[in-house]
C-alpha positions as CSV (number, residue, x, y, z in Angstrom):
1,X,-113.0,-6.5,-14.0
2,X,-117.2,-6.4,-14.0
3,X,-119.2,-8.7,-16.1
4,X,-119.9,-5.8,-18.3
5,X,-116.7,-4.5,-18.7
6,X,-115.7,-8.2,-19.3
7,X,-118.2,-8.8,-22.3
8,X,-117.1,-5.2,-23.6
9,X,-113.5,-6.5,-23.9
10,X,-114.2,-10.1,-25.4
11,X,-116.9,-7.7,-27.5
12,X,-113.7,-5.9,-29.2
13,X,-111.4,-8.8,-29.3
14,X,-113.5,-10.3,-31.9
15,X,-114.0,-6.7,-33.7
16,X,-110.3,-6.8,-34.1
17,X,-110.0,-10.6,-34.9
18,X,-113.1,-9.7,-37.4
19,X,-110.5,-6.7,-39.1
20,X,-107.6,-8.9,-39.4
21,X,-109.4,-11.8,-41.0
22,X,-111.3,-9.4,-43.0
23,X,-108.2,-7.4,-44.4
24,X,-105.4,-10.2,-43.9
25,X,-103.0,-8.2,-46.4
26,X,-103.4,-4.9,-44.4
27,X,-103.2,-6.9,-41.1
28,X,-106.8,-5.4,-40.4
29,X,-106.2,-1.6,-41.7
30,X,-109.2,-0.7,-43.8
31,X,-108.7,-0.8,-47.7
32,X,-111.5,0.2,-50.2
33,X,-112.5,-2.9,-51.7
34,X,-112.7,-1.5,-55.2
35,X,-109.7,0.0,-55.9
36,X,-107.1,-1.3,-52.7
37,X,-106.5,2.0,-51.6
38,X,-106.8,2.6,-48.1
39,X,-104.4,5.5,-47.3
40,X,-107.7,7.8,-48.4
41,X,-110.3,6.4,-46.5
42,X,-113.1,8.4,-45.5
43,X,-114.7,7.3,-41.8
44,X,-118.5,8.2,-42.3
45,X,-120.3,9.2,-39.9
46,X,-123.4,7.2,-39.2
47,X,-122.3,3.6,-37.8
48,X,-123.6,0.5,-38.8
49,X,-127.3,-0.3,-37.4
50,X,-126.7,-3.8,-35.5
51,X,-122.9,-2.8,-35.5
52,X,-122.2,0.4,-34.1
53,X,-118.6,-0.2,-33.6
54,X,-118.3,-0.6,-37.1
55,X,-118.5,2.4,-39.9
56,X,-119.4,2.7,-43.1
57,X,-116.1,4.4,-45.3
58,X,-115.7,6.2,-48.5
59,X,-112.8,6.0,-50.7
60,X,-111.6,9.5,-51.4
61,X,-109.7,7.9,-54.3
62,X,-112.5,6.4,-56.3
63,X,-115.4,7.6,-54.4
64,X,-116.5,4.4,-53.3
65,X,-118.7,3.8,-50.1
66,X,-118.5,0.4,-48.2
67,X,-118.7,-1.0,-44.6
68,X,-116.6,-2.6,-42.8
69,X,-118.7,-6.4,-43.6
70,X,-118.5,-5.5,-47.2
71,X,-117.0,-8.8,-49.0
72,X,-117.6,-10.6,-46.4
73,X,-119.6,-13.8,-45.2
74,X,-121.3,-11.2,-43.1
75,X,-122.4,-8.5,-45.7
76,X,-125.9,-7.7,-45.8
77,X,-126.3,-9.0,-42.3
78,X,-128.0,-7.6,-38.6
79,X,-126.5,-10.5,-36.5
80,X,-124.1,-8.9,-34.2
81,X,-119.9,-9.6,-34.6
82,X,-120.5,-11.8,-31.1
83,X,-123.2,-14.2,-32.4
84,X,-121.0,-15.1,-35.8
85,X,-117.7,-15.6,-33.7
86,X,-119.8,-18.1,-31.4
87,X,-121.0,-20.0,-34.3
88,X,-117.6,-20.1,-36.3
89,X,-115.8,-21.8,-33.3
90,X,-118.4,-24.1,-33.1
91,X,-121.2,-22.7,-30.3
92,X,-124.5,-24.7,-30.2
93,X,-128.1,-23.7,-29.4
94,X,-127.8,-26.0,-26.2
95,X,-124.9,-23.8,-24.7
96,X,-127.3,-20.8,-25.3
97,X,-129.9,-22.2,-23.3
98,X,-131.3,-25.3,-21.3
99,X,-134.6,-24.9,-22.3
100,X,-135.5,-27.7,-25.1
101,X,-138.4,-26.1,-26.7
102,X,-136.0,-22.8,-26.9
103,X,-132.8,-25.1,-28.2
104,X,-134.9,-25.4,-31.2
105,X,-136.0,-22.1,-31.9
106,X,-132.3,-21.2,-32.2
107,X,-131.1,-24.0,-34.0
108,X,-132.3,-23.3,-37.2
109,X,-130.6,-19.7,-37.2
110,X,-127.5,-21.1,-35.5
111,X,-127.5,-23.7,-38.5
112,X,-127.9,-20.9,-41.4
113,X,-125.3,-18.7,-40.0
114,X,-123.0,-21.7,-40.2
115,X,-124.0,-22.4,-43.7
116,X,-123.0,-19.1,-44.5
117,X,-119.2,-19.2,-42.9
118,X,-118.6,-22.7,-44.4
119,X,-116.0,-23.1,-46.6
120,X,-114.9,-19.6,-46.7
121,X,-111.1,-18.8,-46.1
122,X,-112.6,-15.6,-44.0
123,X,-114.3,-18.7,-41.6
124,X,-110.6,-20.4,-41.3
125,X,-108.8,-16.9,-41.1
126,X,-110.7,-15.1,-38.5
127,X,-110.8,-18.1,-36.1
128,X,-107.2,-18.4,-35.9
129,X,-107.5,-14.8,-34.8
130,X,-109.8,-15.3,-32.2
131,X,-108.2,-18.6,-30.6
132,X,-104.7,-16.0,-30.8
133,X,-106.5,-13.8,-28.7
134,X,-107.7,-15.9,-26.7
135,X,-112.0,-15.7,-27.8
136,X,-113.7,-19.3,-26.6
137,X,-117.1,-20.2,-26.9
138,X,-117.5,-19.6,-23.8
139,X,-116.7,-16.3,-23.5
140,X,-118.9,-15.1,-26.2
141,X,-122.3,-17.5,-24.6
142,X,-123.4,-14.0,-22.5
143,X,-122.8,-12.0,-25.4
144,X,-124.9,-14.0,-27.4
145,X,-127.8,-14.6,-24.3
146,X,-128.1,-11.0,-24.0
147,X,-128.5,-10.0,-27.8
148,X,-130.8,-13.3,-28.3
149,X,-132.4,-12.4,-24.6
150,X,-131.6,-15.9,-23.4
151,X,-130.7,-16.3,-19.9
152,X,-131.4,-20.0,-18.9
153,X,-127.8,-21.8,-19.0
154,X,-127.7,-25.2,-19.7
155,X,-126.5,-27.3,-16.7
């Protein structure tokens, strides 16, 4: 298996770790947030922005429309699946890059995005997923370099 085909796979590992931490009752089947229902669900058909793999739905029971981050720690966000993952299971800038100057450019944001997962069950959940399927750190670091364009490796 290529490099790319590689990063595709550990890509939708965490897109289905993400579901089944998201929607533990459902074991990662979509339900409308509102009213639970998910046997009516809608697939829209415009993709998320920074997500494309994941949709925006509409409940054909109460007419509802929501996206797959919806009551999440990642609503509202543009940070790809790949870059929260790395920073739930603990990534740091320095594994991004060797460059100091650069280690603290990222920091910050690596530091807000953790802020943002802490103390949530979701955090504790979707981990557990990932280390079932078998997502490291390390796996996601050239996700993460190539949507941060970071290519220097620390040594």
């Amino acid at each position: 298996m290529g490099l790319a085909s590689t990063q595709m796979a550990v890509d939708e590992l965490v897109r289905i770790a993400y579901r089944h931490a998201h929607w533990p009752r459902t074991q990662g089947a979509v339900e409308c947030p509102r009213c639970h229902d998910g046997a009516d669900l809608v697939p829209g058909t415009k993709p998320l922005l920074r997500h494309k793999a994941l949709k925006v739905y509409r409940c054909a029971a109460c007419d509802y429309s929501f996206s797959d981050l919806v009551g999440s720690p990642l609503e509202k966000t543009s940070l790809p699946l790949c870059y929260w993952a790395f920073v739930a299971l603990g990534g740091e800038a320095w594994q991004i890059n060797s460059d100091p100057a650069r280690r603290q450019e990222l920091a910050p944001a690596l530091r807000l995005v953790r802020i943002k997962l802490l103390g949530h069950r979701f955090t504790e959940l979707w981990c557990a997923q990932l280390g079932a399927l078998g997502v490291t750190v390390e796996a996601l670091i050239p996700l993460v370099q190539a949507y941060t364009g970071d290519t220097r490796r620390a040594t």
